[in-house]
The first five atom37 places (N, CA, C, CB, O) and aatype in JSON, in Angstrom:
{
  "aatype": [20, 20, 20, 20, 20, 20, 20, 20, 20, 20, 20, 20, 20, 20, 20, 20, 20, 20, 20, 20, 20, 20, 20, 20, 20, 20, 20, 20, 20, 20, 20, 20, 20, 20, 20, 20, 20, 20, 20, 20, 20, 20, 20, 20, 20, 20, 20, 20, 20, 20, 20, 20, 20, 20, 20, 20, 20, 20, 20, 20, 20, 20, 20, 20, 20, 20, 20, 20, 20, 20, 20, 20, 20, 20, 20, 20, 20, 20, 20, 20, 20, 20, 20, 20, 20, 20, 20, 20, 20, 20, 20, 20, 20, 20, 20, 20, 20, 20, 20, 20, 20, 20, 20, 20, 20, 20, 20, 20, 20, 20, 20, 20, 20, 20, 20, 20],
  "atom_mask": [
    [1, 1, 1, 1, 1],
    [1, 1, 1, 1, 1],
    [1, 1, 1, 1, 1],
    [1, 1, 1, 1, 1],
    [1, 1, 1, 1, 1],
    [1, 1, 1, 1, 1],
    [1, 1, 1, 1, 1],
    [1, 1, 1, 1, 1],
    [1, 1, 1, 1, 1],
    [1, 1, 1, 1, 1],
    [1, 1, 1, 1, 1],
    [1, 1, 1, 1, 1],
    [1, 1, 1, 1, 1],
    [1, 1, 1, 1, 1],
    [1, 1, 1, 1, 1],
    [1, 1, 1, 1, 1],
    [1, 1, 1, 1, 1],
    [1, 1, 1, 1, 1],
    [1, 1, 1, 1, 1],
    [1, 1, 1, 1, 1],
    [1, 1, 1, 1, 1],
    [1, 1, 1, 1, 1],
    [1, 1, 1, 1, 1],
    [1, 1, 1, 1, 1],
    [1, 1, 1, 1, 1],
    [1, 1, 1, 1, 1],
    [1, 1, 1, 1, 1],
    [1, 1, 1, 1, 1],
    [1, 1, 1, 1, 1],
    [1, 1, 1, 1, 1],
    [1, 1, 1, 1, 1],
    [1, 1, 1, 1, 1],
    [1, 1, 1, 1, 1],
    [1, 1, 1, 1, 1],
    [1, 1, 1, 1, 1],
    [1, 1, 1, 1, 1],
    [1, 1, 1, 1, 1],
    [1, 1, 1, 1, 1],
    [1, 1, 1, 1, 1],
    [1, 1, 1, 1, 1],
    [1, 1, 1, 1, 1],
    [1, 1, 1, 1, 1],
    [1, 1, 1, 1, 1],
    [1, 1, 1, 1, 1],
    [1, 1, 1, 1, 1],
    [1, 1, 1, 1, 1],
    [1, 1, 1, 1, 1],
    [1, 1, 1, 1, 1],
    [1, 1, 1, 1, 1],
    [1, 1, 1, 1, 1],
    [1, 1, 1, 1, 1],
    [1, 1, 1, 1, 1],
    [1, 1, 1, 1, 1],
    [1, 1, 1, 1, 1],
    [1, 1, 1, 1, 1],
    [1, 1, 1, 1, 1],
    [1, 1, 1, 1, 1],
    [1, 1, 1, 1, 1],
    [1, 1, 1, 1, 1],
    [1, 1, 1, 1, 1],
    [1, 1, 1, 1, 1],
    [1, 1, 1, 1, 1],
    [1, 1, 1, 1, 1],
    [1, 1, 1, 1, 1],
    [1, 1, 1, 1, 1],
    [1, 1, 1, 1, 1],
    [1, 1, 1, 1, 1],
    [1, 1, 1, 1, 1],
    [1, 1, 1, 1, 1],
    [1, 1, 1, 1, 1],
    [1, 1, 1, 1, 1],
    [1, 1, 1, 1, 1],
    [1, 1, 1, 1, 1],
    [1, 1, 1, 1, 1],
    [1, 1, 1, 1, 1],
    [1, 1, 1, 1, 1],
    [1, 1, 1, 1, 1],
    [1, 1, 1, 1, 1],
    [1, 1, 1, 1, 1],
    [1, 1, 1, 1, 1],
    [1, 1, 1, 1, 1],
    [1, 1, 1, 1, 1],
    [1, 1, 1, 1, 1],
    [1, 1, 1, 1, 1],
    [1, 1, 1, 1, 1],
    [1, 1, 1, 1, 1],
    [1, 1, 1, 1, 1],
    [1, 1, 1, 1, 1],
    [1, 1, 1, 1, 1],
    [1, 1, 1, 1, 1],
    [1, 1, 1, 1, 1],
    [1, 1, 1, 1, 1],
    [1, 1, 1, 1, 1],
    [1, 1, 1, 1, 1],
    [1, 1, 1, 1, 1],
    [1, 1, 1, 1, 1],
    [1, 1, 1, 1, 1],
    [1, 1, 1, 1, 1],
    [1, 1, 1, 1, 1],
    [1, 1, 1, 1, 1],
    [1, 1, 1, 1, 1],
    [1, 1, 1, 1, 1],
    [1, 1, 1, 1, 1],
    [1, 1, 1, 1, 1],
    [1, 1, 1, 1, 1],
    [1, 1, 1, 1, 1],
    [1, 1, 1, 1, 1],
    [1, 1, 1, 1, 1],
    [1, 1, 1, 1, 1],
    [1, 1, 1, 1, 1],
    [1, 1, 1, 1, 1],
    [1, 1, 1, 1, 1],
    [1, 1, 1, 1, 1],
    [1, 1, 1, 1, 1],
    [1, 1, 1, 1, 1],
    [1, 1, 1, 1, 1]
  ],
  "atom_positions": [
    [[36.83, 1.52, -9.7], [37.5, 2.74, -9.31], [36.48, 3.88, -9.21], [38.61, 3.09, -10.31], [35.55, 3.94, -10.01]],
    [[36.65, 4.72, -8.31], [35.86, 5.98, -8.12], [36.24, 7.46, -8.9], [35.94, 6.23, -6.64], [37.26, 7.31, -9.57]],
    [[35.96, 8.16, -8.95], [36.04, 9.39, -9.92], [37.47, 9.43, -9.31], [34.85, 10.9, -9.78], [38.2, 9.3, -10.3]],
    [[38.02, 9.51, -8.54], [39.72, 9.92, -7.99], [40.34, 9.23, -8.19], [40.18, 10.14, -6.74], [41.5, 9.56, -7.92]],
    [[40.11, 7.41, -8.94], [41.04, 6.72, -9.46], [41.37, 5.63, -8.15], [42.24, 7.73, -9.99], [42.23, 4.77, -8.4]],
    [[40.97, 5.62, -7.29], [40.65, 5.11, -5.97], [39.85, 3.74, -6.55], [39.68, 6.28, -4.94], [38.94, 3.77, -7.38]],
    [[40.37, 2.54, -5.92], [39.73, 1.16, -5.83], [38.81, 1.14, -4.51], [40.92, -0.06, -5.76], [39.24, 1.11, -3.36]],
    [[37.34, 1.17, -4.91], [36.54, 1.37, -4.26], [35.58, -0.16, -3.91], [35.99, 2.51, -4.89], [34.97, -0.66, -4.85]],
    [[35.55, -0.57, -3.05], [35.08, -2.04, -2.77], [34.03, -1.89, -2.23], [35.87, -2.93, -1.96], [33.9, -1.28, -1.17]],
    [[32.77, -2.6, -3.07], [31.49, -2.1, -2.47], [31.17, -3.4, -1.56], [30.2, -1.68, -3.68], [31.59, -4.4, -2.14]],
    [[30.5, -3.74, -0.2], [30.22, -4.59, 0.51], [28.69, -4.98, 0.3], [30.62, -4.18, 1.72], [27.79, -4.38, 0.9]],
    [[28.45, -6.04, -0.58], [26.37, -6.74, -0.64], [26.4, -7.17, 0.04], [25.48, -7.73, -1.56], [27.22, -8.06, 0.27]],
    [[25.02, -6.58, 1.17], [25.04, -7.1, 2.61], [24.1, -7.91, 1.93], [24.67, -6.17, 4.09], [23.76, -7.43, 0.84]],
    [[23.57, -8.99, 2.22], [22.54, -10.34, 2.17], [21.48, -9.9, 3.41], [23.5, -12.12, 2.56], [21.71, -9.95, 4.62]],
    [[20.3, -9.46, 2.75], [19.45, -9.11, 3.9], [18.7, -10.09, 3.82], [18.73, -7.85, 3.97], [18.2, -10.28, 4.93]],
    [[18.25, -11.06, 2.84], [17.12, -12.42, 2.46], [17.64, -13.56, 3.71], [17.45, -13.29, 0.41], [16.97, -14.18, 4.53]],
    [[18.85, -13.53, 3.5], [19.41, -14.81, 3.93], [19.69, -14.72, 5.42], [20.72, -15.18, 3.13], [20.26, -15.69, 5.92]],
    [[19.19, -13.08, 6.63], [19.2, -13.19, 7.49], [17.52, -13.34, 7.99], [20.07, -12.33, 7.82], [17.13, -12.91, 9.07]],
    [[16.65, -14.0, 7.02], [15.31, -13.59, 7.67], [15.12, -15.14, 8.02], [13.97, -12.73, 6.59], [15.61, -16.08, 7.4]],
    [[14.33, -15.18, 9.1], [13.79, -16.48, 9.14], [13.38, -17.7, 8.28], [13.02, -16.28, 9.55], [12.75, -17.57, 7.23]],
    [[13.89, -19.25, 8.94], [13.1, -20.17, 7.56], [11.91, -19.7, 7.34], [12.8, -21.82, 7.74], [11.59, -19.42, 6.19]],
    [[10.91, -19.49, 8.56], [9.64, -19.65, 8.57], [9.3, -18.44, 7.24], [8.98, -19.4, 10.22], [8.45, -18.59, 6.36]],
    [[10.15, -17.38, 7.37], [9.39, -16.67, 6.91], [9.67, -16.93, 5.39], [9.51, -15.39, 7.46], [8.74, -17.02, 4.59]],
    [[11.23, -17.08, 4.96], [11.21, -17.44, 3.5], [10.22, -18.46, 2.78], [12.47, -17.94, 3.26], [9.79, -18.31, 1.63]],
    [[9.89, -19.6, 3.69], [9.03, -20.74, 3.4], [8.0, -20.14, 2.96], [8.71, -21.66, 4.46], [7.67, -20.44, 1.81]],
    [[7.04, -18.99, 3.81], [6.24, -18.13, 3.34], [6.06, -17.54, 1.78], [6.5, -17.29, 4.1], [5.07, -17.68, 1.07]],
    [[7.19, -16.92, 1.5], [7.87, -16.38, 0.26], [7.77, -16.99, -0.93], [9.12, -16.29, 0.42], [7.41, -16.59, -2.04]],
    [[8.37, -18.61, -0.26], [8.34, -18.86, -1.54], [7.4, -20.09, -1.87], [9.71, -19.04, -1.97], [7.48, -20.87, -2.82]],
    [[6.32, -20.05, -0.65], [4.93, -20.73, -0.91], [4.23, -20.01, -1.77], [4.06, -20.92, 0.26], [3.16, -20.53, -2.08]],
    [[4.47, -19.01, -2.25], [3.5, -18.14, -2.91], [4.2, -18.43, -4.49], [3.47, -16.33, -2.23], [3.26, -18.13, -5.21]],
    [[4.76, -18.63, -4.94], [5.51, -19.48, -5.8], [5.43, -20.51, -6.52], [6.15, -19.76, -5.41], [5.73, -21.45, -5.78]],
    [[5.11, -21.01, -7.89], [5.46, -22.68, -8.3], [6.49, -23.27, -7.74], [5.78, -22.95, -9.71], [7.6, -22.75, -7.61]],
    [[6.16, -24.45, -7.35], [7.61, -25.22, -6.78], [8.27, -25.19, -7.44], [7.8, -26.46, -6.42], [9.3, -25.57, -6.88]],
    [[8.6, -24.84, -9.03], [9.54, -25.2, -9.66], [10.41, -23.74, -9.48], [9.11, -25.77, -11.1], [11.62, -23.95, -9.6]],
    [[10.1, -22.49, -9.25], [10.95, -21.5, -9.13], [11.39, -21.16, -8.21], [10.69, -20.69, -9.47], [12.31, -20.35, -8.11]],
    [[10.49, -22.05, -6.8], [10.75, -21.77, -5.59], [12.33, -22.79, -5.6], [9.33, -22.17, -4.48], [13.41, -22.23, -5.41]],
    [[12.26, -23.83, -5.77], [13.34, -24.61, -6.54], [14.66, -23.87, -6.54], [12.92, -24.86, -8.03], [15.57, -23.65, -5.74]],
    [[14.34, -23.54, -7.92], [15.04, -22.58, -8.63], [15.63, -21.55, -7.74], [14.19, -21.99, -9.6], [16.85, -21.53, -7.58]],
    [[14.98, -20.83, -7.24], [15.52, -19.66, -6.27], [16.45, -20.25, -5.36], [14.37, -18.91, -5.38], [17.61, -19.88, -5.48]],
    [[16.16, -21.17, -4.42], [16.82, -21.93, -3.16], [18.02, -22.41, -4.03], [15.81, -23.33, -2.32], [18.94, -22.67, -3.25]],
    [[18.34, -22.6, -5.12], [19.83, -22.78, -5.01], [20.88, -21.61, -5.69], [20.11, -24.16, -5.71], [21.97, -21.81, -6.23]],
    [[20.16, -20.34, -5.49], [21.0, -19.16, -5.8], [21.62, -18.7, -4.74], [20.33, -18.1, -6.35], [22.42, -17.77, -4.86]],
    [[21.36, -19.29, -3.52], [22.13, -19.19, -2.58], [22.89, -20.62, -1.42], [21.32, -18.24, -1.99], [22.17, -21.61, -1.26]],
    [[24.0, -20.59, -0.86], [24.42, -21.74, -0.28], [23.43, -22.14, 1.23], [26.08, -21.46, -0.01], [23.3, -23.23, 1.78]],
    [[22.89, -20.92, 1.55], [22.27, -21.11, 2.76], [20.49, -21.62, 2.2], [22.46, -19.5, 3.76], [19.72, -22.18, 2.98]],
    [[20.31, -21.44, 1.48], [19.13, -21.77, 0.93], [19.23, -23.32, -0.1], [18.72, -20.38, 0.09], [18.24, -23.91, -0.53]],
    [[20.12, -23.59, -0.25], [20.31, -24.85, -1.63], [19.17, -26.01, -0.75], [22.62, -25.75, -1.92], [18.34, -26.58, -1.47]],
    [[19.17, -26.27, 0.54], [18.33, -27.34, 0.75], [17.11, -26.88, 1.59], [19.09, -28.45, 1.39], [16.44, -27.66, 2.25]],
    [[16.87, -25.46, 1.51], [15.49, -25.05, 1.99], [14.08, -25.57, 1.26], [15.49, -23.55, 1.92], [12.96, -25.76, 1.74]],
    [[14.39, -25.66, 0.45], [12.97, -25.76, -0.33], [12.67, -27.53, -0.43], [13.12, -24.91, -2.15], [11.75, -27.94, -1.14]],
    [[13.51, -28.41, 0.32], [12.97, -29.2, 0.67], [11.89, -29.52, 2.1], [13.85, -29.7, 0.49], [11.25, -30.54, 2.36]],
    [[12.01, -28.1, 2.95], [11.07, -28.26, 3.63], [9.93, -27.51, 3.71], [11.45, -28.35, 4.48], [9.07, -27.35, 4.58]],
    [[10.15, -27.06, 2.54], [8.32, -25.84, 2.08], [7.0, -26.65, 2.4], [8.0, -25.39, -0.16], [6.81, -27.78, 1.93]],
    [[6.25, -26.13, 3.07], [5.2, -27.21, 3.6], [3.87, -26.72, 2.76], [4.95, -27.17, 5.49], [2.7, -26.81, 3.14]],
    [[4.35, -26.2, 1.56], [3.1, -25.32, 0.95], [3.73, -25.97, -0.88], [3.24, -22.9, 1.44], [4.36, -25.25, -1.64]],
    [[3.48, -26.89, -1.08], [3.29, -27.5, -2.2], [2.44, -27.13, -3.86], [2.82, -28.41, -1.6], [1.41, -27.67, -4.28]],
    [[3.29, -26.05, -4.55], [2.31, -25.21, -5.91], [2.76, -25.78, -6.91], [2.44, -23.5, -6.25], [3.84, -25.34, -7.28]],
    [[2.32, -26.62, -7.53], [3.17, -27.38, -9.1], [1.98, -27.12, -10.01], [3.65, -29.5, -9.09], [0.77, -27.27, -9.84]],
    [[2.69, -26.69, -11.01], [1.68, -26.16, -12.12], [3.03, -27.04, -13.16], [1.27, -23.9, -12.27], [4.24, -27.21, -12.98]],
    [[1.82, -27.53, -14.54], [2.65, -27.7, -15.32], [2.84, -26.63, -16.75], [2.39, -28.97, -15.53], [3.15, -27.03, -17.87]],
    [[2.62, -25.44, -16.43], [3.02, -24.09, -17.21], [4.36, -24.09, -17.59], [2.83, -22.79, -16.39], [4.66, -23.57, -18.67]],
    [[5.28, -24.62, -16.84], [6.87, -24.51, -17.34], [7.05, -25.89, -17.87], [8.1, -24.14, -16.05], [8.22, -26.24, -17.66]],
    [[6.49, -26.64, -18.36], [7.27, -27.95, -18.95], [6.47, -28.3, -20.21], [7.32, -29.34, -17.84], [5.26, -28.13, -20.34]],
    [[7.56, -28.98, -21.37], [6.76, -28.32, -22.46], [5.84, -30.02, -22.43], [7.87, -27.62, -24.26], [4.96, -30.16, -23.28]],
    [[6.07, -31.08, -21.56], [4.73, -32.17, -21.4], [4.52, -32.32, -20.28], [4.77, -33.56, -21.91], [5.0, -31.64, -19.38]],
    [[3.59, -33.45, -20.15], [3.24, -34.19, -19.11], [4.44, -35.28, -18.64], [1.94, -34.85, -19.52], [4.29, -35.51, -17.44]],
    [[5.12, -35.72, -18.97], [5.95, -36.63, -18.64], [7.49, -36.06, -17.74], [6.18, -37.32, -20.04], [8.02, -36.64, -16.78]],
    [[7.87, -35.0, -18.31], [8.7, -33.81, -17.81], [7.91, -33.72, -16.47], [8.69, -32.3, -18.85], [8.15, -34.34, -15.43]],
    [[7.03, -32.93, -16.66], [6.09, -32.67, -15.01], [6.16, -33.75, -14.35], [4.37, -32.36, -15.02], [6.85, -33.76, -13.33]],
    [[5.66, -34.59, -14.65], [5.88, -35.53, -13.72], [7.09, -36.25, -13.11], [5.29, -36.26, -14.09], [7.17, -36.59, -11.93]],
    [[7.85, -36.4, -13.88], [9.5, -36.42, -13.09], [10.15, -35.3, -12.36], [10.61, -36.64, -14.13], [10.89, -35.55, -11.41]],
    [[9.98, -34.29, -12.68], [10.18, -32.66, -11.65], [8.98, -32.97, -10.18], [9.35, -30.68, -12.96], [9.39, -32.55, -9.09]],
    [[7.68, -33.64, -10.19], [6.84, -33.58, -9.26], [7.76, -35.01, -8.23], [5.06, -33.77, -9.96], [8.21, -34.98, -7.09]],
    [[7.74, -35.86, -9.0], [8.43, -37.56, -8.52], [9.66, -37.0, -7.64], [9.19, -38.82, -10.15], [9.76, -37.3, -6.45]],
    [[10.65, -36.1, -8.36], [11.87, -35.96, -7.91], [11.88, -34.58, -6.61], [12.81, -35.72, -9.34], [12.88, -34.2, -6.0]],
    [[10.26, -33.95, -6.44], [10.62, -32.64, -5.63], [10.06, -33.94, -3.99], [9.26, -30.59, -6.21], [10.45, -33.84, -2.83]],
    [[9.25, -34.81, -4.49], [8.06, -35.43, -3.45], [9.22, -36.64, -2.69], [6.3, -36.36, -4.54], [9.16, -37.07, -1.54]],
    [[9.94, -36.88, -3.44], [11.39, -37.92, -3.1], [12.34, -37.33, -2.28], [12.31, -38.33, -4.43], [12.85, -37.87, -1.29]],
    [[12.63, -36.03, -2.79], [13.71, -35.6, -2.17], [13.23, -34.1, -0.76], [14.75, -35.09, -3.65], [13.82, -33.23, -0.12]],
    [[12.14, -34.53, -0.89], [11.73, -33.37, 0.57], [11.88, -34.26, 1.69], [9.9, -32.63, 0.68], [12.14, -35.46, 1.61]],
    [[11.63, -33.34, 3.12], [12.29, -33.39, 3.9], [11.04, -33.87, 4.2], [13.14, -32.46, 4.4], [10.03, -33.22, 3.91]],
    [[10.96, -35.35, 4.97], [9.53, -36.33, 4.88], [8.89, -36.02, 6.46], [9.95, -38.4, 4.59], [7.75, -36.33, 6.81]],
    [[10.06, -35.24, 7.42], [9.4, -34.72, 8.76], [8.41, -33.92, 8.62], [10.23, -34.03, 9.61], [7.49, -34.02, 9.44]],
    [[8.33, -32.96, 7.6], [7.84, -31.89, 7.59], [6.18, -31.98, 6.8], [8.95, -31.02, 6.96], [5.73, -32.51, 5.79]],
    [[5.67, -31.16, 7.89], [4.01, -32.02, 7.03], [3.84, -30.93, 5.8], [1.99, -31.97, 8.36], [4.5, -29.93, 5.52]],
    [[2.91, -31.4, 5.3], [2.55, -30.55, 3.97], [0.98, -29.88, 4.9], [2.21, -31.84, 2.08], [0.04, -30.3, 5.57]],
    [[1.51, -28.65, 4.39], [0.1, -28.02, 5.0], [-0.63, -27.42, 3.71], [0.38, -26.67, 6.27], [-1.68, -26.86, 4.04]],
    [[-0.41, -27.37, 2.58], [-1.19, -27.34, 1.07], [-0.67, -27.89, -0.24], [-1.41, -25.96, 0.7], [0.42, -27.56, -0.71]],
    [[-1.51, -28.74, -0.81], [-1.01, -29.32, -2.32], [-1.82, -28.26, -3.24], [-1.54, -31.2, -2.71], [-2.91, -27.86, -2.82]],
    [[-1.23, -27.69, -4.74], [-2.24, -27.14, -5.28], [-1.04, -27.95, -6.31], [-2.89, -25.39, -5.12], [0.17, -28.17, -6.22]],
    [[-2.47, -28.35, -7.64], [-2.01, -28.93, -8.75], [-2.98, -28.27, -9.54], [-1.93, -30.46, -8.79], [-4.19, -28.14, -9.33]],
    [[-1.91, -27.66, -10.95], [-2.16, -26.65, -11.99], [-2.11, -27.63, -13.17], [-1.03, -25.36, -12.06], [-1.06, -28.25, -13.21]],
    [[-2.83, -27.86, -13.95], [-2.99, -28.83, -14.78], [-3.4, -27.9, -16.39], [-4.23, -29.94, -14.07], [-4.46, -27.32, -16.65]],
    [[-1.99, -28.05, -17.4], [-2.62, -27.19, -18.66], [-2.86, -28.28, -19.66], [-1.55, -25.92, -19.35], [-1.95, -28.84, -20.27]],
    [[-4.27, -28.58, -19.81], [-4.21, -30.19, -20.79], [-4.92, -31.14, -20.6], [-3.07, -31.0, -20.75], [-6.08, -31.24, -20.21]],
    [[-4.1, -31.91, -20.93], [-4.49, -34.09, -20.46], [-3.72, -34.13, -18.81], [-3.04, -35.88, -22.07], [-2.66, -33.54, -18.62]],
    [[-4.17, -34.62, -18.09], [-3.62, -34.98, -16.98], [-4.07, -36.72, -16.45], [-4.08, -33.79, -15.98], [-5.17, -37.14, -16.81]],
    [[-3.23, -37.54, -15.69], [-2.93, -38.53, -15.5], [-3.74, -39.31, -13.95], [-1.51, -38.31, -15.62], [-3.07, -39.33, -12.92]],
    [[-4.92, -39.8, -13.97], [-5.94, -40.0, -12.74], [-4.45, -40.29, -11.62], [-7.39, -41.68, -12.99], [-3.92, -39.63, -10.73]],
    [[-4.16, -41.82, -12.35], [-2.83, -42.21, -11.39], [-2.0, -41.58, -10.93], [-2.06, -42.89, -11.77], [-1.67, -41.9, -9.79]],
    [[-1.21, -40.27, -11.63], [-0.42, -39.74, -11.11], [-1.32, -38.28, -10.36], [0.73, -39.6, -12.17], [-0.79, -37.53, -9.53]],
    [[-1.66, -38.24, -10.48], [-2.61, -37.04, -9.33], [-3.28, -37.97, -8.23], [-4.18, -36.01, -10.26], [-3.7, -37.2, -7.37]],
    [[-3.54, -39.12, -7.91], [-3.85, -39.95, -6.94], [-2.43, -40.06, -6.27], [-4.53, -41.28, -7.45], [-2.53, -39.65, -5.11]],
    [[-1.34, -40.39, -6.5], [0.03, -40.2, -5.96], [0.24, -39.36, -5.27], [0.87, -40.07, -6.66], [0.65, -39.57, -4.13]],
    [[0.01, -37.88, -5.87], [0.44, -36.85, -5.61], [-0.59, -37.24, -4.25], [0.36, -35.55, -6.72], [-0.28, -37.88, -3.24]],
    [[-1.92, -36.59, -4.62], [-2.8, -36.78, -3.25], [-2.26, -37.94, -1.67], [-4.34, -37.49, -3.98], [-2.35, -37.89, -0.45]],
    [[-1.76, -38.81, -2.64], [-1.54, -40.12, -1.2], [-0.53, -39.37, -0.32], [-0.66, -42.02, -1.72], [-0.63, -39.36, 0.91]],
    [[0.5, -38.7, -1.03], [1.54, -37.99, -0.77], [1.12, -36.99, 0.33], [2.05, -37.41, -1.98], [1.68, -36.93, 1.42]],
    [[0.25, -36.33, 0.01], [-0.28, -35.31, 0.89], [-0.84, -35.7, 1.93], [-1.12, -34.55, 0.36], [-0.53, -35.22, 3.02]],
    [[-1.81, -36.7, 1.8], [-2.52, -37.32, 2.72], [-1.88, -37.8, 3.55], [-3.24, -38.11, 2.37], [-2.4, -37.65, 4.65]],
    [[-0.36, -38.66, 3.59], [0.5, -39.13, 4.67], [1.23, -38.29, 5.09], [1.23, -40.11, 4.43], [1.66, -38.52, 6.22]],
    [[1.64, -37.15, 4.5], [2.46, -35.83, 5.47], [1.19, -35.2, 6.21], [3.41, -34.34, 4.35], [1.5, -34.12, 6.73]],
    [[-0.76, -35.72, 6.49], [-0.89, -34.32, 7.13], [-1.38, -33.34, 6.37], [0.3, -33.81, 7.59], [-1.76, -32.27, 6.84]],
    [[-1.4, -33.6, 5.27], [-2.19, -32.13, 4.37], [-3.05, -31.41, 4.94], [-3.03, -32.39, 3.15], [-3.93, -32.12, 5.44]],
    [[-3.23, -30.17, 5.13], [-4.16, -29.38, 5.55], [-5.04, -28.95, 4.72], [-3.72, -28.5, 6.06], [-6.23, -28.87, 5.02]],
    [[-4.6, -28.65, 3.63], [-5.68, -28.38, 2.57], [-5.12, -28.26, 1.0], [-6.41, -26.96, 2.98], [-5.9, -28.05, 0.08]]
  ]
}
């Protein structure tokens, strides 16, 4: 209600969700995959965007092991959109890290096309 007791209905225009994929992809390349994640399903038009981010940032800063990380990395590399090439892998490593599973990751990149 407004100072006059008046039901006042405010309208949230969605200005994110009229900008280009290209450009959100941008957005949220700059991002860990895991928040870029995270973000893409706060909205319905976004819930399956971030399967085609072609800019790949996994750090394991948010998981309290190695084994966690690696099922969040298994389950983002499974469920992306396999048309779409990867044009950067960056892997953030706080610790012990796994030759085998960072050779994965790499093969991964290497068959979408990695650019760098």
């Amino acid at each position: 209600m407004d100072s006059n007791g008046n039901n006042v209905r405010r309208v949230v225009e969605d200005r994110l969700s009229s900008l280009p994929d290209e450009l959100i992809h941008k957005i949220l390349s700059c991002f860990d995959i895991k928040f870029a994640v995270q973000t893409c399903l706060l909205s319905l038009k976004w819930k399956l965007l971030w399967t085609s981010i072609p800019c790949l940032n996994f750090s394991t800063d948010h998981f309290r092991d190695l084994q966690k990380f690696a099922k969040f990395v298994k389950h983002v590399l499974s469920h992306r959109n396999h048309q779409i090439e990867v044009s950067s892998v960056k892997l953030n490593f706080r610790g012990a890290y796994n030759q085998v599973f960072v050779k994965k990751i790499a093969d991964y990149a290497f068959s979408h096309n990695v650019q760098e």
